[in-house]
GUDOTOR-274307 format. One record per residue (C-alpha): x, y, z. Coordinates in steps of 0.05 Angstrom, whole numbers, plus 5000, padded with zeros to 4 digits. Layout:
@px = X | py = Y | pz = Z
...
//
This chain:
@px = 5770 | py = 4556 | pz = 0355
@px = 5728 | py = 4612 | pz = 0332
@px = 5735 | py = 4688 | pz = 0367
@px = 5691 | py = 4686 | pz = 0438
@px = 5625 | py = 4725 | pz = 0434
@px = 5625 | py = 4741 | pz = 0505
@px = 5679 | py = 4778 | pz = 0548
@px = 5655 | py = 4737 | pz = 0609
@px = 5626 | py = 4662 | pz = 0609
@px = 5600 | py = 4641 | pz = 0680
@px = 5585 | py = 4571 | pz = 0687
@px = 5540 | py = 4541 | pz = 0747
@px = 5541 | py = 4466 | pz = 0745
@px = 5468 | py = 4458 | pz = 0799
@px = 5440 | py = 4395 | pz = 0825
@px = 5362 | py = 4404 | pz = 0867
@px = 5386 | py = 4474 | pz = 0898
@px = 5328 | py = 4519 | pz = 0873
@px = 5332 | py = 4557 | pz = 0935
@px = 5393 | py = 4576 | pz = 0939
@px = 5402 | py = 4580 | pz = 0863
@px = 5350 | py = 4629 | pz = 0861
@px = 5393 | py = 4683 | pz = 0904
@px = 5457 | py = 4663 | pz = 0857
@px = 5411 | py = 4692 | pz = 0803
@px = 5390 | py = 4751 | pz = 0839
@px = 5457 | py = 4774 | pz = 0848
@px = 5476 | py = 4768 | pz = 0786
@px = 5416 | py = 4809 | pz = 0769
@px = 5452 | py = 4860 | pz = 0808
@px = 5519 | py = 4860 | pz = 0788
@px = 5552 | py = 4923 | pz = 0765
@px = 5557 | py = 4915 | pz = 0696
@px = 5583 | py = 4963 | pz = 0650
@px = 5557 | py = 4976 | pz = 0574
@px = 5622 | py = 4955 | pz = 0541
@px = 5622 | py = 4882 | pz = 0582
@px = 5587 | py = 4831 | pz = 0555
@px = 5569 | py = 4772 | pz = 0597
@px = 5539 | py = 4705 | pz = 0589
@px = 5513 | py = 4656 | pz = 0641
@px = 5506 | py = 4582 | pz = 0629
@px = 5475 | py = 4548 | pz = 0682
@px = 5481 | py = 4472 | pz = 0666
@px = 5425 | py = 4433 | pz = 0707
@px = 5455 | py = 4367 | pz = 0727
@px = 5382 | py = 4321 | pz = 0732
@px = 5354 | py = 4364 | pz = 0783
@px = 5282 | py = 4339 | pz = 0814
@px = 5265 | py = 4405 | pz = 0851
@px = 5229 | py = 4472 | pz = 0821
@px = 5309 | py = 4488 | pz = 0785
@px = 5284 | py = 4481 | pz = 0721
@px = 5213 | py = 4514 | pz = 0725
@px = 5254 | py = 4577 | pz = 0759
@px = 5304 | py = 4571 | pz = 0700
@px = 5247 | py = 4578 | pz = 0655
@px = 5211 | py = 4634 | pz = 0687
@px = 5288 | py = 4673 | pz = 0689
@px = 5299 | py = 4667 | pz = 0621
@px = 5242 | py = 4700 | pz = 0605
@px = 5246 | py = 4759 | pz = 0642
@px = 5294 | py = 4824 | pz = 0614
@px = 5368 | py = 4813 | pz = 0632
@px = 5433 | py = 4852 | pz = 0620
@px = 5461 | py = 4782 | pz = 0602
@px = 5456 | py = 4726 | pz = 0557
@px = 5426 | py = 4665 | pz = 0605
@px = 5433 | py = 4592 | pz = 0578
@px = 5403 | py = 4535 | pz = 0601
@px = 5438 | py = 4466 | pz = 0600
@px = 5425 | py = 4394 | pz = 0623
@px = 5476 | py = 4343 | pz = 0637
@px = 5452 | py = 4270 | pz = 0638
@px = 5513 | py = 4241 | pz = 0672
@px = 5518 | py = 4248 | pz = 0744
@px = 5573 | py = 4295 | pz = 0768
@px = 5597 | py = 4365 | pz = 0779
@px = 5650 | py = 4359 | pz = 0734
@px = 5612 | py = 4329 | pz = 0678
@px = 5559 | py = 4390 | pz = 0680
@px = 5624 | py = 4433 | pz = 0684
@px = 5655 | py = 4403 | pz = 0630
@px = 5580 | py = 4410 | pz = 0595
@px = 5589 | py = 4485 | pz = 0598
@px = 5652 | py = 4491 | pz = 0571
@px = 5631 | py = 4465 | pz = 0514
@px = 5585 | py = 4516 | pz = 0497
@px = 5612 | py = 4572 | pz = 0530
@px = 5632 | py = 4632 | pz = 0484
@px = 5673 | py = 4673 | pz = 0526
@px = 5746 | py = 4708 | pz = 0535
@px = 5747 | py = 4693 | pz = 0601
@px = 5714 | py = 4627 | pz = 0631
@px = 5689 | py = 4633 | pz = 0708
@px = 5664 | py = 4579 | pz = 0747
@px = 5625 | py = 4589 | pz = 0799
@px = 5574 | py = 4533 | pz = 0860
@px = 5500 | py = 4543 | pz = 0861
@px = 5509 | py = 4561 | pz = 0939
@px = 5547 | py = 4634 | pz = 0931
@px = 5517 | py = 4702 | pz = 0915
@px = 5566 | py = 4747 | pz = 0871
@px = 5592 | py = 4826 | pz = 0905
@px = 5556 | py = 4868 | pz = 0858
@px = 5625 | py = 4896 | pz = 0845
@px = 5654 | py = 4819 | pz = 0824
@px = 5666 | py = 4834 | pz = 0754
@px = 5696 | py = 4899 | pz = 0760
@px = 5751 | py = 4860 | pz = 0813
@px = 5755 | py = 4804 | pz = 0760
@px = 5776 | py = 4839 | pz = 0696
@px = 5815 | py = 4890 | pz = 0750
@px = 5863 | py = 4841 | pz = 0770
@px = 5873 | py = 4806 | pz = 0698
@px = 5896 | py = 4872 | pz = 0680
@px = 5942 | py = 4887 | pz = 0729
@px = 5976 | py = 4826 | pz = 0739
@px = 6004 | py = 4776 | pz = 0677
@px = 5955 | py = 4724 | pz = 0702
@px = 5923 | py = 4675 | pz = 0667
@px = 5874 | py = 4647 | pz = 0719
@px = 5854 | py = 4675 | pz = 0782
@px = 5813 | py = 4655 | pz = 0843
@px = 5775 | py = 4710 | pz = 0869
@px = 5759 | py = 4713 | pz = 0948
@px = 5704 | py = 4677 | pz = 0983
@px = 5676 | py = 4687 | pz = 1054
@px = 5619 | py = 4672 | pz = 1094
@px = 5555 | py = 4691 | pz = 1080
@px = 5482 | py = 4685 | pz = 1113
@px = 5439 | py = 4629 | pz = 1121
@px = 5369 | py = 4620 | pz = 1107
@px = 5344 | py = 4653 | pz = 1164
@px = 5403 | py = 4717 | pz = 1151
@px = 5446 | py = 4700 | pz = 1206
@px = 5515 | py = 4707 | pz = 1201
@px = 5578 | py = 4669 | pz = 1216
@px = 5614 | py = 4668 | pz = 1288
@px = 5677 | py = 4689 | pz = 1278
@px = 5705 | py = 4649 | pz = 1329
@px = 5668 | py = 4580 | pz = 1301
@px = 5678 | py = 4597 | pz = 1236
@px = 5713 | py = 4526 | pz = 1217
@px = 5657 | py = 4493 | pz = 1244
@px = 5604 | py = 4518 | pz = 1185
@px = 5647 | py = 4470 | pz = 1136
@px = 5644 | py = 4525 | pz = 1076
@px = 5701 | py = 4533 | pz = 1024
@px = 5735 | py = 4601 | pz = 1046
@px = 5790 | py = 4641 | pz = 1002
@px = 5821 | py = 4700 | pz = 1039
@px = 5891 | py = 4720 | pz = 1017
@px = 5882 | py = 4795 | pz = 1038
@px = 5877 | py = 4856 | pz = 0997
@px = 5930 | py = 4857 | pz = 0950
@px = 5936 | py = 4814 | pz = 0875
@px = 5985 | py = 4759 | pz = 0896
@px = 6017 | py = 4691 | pz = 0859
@px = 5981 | py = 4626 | pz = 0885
@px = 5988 | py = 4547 | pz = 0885
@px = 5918 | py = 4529 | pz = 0867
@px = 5841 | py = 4545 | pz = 0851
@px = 5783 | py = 4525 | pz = 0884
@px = 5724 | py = 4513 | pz = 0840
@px = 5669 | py = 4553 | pz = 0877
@px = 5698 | py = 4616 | pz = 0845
@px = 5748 | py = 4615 | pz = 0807
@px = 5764 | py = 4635 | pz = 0730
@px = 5811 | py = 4626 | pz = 0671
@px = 5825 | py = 4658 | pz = 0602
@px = 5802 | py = 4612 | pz = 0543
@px = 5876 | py = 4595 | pz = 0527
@px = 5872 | py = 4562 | pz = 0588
@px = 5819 | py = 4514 | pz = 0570
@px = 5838 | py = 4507 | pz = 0501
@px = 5905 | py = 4480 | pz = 0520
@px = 5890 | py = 4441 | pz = 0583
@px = 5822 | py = 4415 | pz = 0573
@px = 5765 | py = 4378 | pz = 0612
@px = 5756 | py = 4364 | pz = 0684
@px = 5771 | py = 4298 | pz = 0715
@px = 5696 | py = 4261 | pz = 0712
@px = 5715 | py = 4216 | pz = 0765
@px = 5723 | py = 4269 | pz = 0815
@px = 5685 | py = 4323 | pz = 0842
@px = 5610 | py = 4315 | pz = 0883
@px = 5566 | py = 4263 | pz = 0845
@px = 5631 | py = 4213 | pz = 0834
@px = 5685 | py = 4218 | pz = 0882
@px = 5664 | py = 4279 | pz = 0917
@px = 5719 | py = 4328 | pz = 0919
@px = 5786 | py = 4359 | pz = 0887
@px = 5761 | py = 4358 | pz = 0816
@px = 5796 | py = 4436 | pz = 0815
@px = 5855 | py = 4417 | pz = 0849
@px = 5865 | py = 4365 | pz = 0802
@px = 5848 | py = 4418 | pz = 0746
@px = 5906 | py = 4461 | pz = 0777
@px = 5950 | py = 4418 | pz = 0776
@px = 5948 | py = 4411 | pz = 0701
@px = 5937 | py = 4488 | pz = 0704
@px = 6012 | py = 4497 | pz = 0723
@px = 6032 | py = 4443 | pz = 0697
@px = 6019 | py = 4472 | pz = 0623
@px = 6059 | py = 4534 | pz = 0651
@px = 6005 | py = 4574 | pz = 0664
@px = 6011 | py = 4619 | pz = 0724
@px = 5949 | py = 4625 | pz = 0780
@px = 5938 | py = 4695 | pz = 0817
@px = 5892 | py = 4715 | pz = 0875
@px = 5832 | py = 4770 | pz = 0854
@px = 5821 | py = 4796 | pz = 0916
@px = 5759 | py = 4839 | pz = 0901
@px = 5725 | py = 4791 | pz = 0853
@px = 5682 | py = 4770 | pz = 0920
@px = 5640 | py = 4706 | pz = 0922
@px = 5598 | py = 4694 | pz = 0993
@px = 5581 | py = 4624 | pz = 1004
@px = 5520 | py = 4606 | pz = 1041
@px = 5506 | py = 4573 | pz = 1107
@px = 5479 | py = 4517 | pz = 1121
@px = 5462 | py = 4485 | pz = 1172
@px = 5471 | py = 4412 | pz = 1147
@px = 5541 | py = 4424 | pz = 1134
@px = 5560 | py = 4448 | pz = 1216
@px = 5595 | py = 4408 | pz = 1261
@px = 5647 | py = 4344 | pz = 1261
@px = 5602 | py = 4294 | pz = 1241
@px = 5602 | py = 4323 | pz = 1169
@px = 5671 | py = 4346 | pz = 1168
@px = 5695 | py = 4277 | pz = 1180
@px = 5650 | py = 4256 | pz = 1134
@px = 5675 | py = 4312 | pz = 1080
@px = 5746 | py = 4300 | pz = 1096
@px = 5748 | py = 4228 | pz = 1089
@px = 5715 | py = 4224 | pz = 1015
@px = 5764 | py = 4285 | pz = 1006
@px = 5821 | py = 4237 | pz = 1019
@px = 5791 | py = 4178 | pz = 0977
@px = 5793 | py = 4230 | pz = 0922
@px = 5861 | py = 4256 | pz = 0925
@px = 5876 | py = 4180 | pz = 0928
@px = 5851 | py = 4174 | pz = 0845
@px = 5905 | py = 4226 | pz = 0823
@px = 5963 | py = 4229 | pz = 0874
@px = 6005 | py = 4179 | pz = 0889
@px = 6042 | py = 4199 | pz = 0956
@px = 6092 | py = 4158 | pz = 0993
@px = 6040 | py = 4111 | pz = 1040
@px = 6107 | py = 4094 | pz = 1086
@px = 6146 | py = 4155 | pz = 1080
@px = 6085 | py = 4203 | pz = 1074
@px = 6015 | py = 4182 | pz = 1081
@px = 6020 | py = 4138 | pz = 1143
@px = 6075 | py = 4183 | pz = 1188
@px = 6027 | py = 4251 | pz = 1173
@px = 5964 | py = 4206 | pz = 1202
@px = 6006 | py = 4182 | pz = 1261
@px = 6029 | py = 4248 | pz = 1275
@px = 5964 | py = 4279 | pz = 1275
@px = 5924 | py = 4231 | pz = 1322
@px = 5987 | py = 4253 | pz = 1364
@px = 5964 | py = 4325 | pz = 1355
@px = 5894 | py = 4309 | pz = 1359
@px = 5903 | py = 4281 | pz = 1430
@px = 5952 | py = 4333 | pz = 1452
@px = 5896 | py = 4387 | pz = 1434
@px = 5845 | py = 4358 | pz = 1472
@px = 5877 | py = 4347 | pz = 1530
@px = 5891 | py = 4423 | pz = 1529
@px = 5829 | py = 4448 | pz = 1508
@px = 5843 | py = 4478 | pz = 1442
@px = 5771 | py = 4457 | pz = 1411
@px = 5783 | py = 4493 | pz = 1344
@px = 5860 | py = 4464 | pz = 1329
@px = 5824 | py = 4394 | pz = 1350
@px = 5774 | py = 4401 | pz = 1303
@px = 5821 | py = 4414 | pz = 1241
@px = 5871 | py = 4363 | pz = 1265
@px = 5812 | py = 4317 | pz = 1257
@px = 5792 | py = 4328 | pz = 1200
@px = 5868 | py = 4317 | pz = 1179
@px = 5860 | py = 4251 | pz = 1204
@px = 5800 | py = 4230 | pz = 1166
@px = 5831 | py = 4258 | pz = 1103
@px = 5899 | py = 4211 | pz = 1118
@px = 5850 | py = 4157 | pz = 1136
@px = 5808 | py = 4168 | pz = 1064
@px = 5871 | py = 4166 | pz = 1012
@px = 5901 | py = 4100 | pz = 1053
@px = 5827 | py = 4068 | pz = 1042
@px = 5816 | py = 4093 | pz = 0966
@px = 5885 | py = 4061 | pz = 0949
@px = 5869 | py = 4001 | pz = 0987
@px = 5797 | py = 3992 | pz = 0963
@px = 5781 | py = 4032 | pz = 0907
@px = 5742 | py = 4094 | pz = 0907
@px = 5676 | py = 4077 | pz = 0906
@px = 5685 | py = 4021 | pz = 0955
@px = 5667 | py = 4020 | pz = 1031
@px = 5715 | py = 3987 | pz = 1080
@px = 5705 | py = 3945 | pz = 1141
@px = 5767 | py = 3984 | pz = 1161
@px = 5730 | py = 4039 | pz = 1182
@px = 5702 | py = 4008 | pz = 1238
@px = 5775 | py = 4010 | pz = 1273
@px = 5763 | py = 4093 | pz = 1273
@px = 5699 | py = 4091 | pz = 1292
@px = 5726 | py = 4050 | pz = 1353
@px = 5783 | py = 4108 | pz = 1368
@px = 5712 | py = 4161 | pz = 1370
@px = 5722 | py = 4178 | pz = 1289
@px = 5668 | py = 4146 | pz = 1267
@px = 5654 | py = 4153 | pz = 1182
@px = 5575 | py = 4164 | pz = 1160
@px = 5554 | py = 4149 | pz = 1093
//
């Protein structure tokens, strides 16, 4: 491997989210970036059909305090466009980061922060809620309900389990010795856990994971993503994809932690406890999604799921 060019890499896989792509780019515009850092953004375009690549264009073109690539990935799949940028990616430290966030203008500065204070050789920097497309915030009282990947271990640099891919980052070492993401999961295949997958390994390879706390990611709202019917949806294809590279007990595991939670699930509602209801739900869907990937396959669909849809859980496609 030859010496990294770049102190930073940050890799966007994007798929026909020029919109919100767009005010990724404008924050990076505005990070706070200091002379001595240099930084490189790959943003690997994964056969988008909206304006992404026209904007792309027009970006690249204009002055920027970093280097700005621009990639295309034929094969379908977050984790193929990921694993398209880490093949060209040139720097010390490799970040990976969804189309739908906007960056803290002070993300770097928490990054490269917490790799120096802490012997850490990847780290998952925070992520809250941001503003939809109208600026509105989150309810803090709903805030399960918007569906959004959220990381909040507190304030202070701490050891953790695991890394979720909408912002999240790793010194080359790391990639050198462990490698490519899983192609068959992630959205575009399977639809989810292609970075706890890549954790797993992570560890595996002896490599310990820390908590950035002010290396801050905001994901955006949207509105398609509120309510139960998507979370079912979400948390069933997230069980169908933990069912390609775990293999949990089904008798001794699997099937007691579904019964237990339609047990729950009832429980709650008959008390009123909306919110515990709604995760406990989603728990269920998730059960329901591994026993129906190992039963099926994958990328089948199941009559099964007509029995759920007959106890009010009903799956959409």
């Amino acid at each position: 491997m030859s010496s990294p060019a770049f102190d930073i890499s940050i890799i966007v896989a994007t798929f026909n989210r020029c919109d919100s792509l767009a005010r990724l780019l404008q924050s990076l515009d505005s990070l706070d970036l200091a002379d001595s850092v240099t930084l490189e953004v790959l943003i690997v375009d994964n056969g988008s059909t909206d304006g992404t690549r026209t904007l792309l264009l027009q970006k690249q073109q204009q002055p920027l305090k970093y280097s700005l690539k621009i990639l295309c990935e034929e094969q379908r799949g977050k984790s193929a466009a990921l694993n398209r940028g880490l093949r060209n990616c040139c720097g010390q430290i490799i970040c990976l980061a969804d189309d739908d966030v906007v960056f803290d203008s002070h993300w770097i500065g928490g990054l490269l922060q917490s790799y120096k204070a802490a012997d850490f050789a990847a780290l998952q920097g925070r992520v809250l809620p941001g503003i939809d497309g109208h600026g509105n915030g989150a309810d803090p009282k709903r805030i399960s309900e918007y569906n959004i990947p959220m990381v909040d271990y507190g304030n202070e640099i701490r050891d953790i389990d695991g890394l979720t891919g909408t912002n999240m980052s790793f010194k080359r070492e790391v990639y050198e010795r462990v490698g490519f993401f899983d192609s068959r999961l992630g959205p575009g295949a399977s639809g989810f856990s292609e970075d706890t997958e890549y954790s797993m390994r992570v560890r595996k390879a002896g490599f310990r994971i820390g908590y950035a706390p002010h290396a801050v990611a905001y994901h955006e709202l949207s509105p398609q993503r509120y309510g139960r019917e998507y979370n079912r949806r979400v948390q069933y294809r997230k069980g169908m994809s933990r069912s390609i590279y775990r293999h949990d007990s089904i008798p001794f595991r699997v099937i007691p932690n579904l019964v237990a939670n339609c047990l729950r699930y009832g429980f709650y509602c008959l008390l009123g406890k909306t919110q515990k209801a709604y995760r406990t739900e989603g728990r269920i869907m998730k059960c329901w999604g591994y026993l129906m990937g190992k039963a099926r396959g994958v990328n089948c669909k199941s009559s099964s799921c007509s029995i759920l849809a007959m106890l009010g859980f009903p799956l959409v496609s």
